[in-house]
Structure formats: C-alpha cells, structure tokens
DOSESE-999858 format. One record per residue (C-alpha): residue number from 1; residue in one letter; y, x, z. Coordinates in steps of 0.25 Angstrom, whole numbers. Layout:
- NUM  a  Y  X  Z;
...
This chain:
- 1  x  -44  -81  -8;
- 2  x  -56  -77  2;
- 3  x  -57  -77  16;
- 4  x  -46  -73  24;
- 5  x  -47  -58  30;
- 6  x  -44  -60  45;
- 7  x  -30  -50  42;
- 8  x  -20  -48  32;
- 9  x  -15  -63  35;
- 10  x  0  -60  35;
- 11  x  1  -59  20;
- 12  x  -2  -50  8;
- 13  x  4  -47  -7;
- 14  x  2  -42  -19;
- 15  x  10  -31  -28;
- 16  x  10  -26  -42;
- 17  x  14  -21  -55;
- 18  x  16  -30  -68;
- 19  x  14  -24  -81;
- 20  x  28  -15  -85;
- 21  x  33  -20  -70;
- 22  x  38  -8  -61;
- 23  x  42  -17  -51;
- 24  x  29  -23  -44;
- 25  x  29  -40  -40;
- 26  x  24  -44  -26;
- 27  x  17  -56  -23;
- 28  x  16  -57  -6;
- 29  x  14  -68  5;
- 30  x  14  -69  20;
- 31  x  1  -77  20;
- 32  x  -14  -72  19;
- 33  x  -18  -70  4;
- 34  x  -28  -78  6;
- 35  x  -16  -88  9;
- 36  x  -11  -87  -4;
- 37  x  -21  -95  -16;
- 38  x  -8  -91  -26;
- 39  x  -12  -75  -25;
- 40  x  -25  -76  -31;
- 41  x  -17  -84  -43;
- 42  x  -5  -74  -45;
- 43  x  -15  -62  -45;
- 44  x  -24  -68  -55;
- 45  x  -13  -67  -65;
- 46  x  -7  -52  -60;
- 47  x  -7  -42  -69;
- 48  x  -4  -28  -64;
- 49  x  -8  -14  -66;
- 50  x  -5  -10  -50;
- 51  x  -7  -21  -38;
- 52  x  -4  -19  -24;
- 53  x  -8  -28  -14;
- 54  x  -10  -30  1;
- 55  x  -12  -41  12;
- 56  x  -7  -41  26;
- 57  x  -10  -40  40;
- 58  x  4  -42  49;
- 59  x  5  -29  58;
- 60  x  15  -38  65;
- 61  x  13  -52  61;
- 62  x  25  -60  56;
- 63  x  31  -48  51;
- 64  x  40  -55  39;
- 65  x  30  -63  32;
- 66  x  31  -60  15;
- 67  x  39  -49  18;
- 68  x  28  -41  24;
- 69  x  17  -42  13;
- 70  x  14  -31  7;
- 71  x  16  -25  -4;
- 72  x  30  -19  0;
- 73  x  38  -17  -13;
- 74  x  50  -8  -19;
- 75  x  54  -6  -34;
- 76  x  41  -2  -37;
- 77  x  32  0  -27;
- 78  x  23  -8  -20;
- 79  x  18  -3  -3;
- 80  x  8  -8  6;
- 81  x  1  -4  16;
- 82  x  -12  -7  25;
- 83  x  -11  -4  40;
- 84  x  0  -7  52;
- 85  x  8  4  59;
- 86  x  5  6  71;
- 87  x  15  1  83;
- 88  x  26  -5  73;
- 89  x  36  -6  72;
- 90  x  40  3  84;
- 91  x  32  17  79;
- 92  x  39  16  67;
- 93  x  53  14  71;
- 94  x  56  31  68;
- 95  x  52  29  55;
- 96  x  65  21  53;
- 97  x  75  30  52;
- 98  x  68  34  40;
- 99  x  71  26  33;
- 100  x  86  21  27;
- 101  x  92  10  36;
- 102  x  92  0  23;
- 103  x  74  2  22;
- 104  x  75  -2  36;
- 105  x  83  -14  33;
- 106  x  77  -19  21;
- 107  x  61  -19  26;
- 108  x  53  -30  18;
- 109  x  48  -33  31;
- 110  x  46  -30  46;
- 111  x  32  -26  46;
- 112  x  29  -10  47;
- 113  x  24  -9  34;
- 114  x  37  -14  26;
- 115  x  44  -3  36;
- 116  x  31  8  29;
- 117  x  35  3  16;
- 118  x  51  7  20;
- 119  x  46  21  22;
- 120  x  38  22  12;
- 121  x  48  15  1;
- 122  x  58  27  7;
- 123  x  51  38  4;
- 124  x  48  34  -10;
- 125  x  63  30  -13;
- 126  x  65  46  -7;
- 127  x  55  50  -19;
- 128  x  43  51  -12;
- 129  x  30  50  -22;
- 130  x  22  37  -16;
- 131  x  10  45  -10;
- 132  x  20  53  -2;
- 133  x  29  41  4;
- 134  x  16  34  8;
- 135  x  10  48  16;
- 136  x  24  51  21;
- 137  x  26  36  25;
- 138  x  12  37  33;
- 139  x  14  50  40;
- 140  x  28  45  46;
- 141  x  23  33  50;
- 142  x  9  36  55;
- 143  x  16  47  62;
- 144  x  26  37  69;
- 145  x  14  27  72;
- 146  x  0  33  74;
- 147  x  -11  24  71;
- 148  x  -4  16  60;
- 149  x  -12  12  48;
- 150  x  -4  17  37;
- 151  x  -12  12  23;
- 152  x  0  12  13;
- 153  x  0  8  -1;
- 154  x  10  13  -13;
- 155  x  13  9  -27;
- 156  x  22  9  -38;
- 157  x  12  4  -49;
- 158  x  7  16  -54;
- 159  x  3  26  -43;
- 160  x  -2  22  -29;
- 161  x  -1  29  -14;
- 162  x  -10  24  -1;
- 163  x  -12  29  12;
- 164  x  -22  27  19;
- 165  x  -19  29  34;
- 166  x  -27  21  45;
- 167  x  -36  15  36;
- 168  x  -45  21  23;
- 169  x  -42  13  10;
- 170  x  -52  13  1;
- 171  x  -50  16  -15;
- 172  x  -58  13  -29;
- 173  x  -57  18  -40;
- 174  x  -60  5  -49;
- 175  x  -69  6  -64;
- 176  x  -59  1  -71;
- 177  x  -48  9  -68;
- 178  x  -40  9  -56;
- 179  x  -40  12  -40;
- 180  x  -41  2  -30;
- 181  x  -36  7  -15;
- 182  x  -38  -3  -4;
- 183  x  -39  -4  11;
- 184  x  -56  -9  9;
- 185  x  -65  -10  -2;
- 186  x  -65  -23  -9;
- 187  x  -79  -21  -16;
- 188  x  -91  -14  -14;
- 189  x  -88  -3  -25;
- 190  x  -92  9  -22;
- 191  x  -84  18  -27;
- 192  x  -73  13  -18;
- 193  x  -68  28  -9;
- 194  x  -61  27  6;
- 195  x  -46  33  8;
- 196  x  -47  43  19;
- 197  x  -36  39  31;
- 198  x  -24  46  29;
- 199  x  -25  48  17;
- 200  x  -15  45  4;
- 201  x  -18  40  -8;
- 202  x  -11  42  -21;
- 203  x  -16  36  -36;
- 204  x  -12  34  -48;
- 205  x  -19  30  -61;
- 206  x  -26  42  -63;
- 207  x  -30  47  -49;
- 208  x  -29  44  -32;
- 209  x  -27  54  -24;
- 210  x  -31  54  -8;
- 211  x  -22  64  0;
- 212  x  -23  65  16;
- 213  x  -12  61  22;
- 214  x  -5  71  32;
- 215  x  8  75  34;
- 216  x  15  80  21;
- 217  x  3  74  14;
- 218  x  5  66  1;
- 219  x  -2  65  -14;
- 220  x  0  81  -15;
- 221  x  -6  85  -3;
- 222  x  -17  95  -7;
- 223  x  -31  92  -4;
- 224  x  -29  77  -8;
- 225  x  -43  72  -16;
- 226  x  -39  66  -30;
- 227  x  -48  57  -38;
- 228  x  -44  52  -52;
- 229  x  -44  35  -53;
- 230  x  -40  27  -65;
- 231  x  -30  18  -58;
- 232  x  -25  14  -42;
- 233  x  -25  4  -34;
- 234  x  -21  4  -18;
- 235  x  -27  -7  -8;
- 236  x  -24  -17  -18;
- 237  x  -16  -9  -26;
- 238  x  -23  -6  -40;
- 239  x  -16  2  -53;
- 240  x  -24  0  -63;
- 241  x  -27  8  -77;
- 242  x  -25  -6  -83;
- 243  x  -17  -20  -80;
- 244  x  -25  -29  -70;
C-alpha cells in the first residue's frame, strides 16, 4: 500500500455510483489505508462513473471510530471535507439552533465535520442547489470560527461542488475526459491549475466554474471564471464521460 503518510492515521473511505445505482455504496474503516491490504482488492473490481474518496486525520482523536470516516452519506449524496474547524466544538455551539433538534440528535458522529455535513444536508433538504448549501454552510461557520479550514466536498453522481477555504485544491482537466480536484497533485502533469482560497467550485460534465466566495456568493455570482471540461472529479472525486 506504500509508505505511510505521517497523518491521516485515523481512517479513510471510499464512495460511489454503480452503473443505474442512485444510491451510492460506501466502503470505510477506522484504520490507516495503508492498514487495509483488502481496499486495493475491492477497488480493482469497482466499477463506477463517480468516486469520492478521503482519508483522515482526527481533529479530536477517538472521535467515534468508523463512524467518522468520511465520506458522509444521505439518499444520494456523498460529503466530505479537508480541514478542521477552528476551537470545536465550542465556536460552533450558535450554529445549533439551526438546525431541527432530530439533526442534532441523529449526527453520524461526534466529530465537527459530521455536525458540517448536518448543515449542509439541511440546506439542501430546504432546496438549496449544492453549490449554494456548500457557500452558505462556509460563510456561517467561518464566520462563527475564524481560522477554520473549510475544504468541502459535494456530490450526487452527476454534478459536483467544492470550496476551497484555508487551503487551495488543485484541478485537472484529464485527456481522456474527466476533471480531477484534489487537495495536491498526484503527478507531474502540467496542465494541473491551483483553486484560489475562498473560492467555490461548481462542475458538471461539460464545464467547472470557480466563483469567490463572499457573502451572498454562490455558482451565480457574476464575475465567476468558467472553463468548459469533459467530466469532474473533486479530491478523489472523479465523474467521468465514460464508466471507469
């Protein structure tokens, strides 16, 4: 499996779309995925046409094991994220009332992440397009907790949202059709382009779009650089013209 990476120790999982499947499968452990010689078998045989994928570094270790790998999941949509909020879970404790007492309730997990992923899931059950909830989610909660690394991550299949916020993702649009977003390059292609810092992403099979983030900003904003791709793929995310 390599050698390990001195972080994301505390787990990491996989997500994605089988052919006529709405509903994506997830496959995730609280081990190292290095720690996991049955992953390399299971994804040789995968077949999908949209991946999402992420390995973790605890903000808070021993934060509920399994149930805090990431991606996050409902109906169909697949979340997940790259950063830590700053001074949880104490800066976000406002945020709760925001949210019906049964989201509260029912987190996946105890991590500050699973309690985004609440905000976000809540905005989109009040019809929120995807790229939106993501910008609203990272405005509230970067406003409640300065210096939070915000890098969220959004799909149901078909169309894809990011932020990049504390960080600056990277994307590539790949030759055989298809965008890859990830939080580093993985090659030395050169035709791999930075995400600004606050900054949205929204993709779809035929175009990604980079709008800055500020408040009351989202896919419409004017003034938002498009470029036409093929296909998209956020940090381990890929939808492709074509099963892979």
């Amino acid at each position: 499996m390599g050698t390990p990476p001195p972080a994301s120790r505390d787990g990491f999982g996989a997500g994605w779309y089988a052919p006529g499947e709405p509903v994506p499968a997830r496959y995730r452990r609280a081990v190292p995925i290095w720690g996991d010689p049955s992953f390399a078998d299971l994804a040789r045989a995968v077949r999908t046409t949209a991946l999402l994928a992420a390995v973790r570094d605890a903000t808070l270790p021993g934060a509920d094991g399994e149930a805090a790998a990431e991606p996050f999941a409902a109906g169909e949509w697949l979340f997940s994220h790259n950063g830590a909020v700053a001074g949880w879970p104490v800066t976000l404790v406002p945020l709760v009332a925001t949210l019906p007492p049964v989201d509260v309730l029912s987190l996946e997990a105890r991590s500050d992440f699973a309690f985004v992923w609440a905000l976000v899931h809540a905005r989109l059950r009040a019809g929120e397009d995807e790229g939106q909830a993501l910008a609203d989610t990272v405005l509230e909660a970067a406003a409640a907790a300065p210096g939070s690394r915000l890098n969220l991550i959004l799909t149901q299949g078909h169309r894809i949202a990011a932020t990049a916020w504390g960080d600056t993702p990277w994307y590539l649009a790949r030759s055989d059709g298809g965008t890859v977003v990830a939080s580093e390059p993985y090659d030395d292609d050169p035709h791999w382009r930075e995400v600004p810092d606050r900054t949205l992403l929204t993709a779809s099979r035929t175009s990604v779009r980079l709008t800055p983030l500020h408040p009351g900003s989202g896919p419409r904003t004017e003034g938002a650089r498009s470029s036409q791709r093929r296909g998209t793929m956020v940090n381990s995310h890929f939808v492709p013209t074509r099963p892979c």
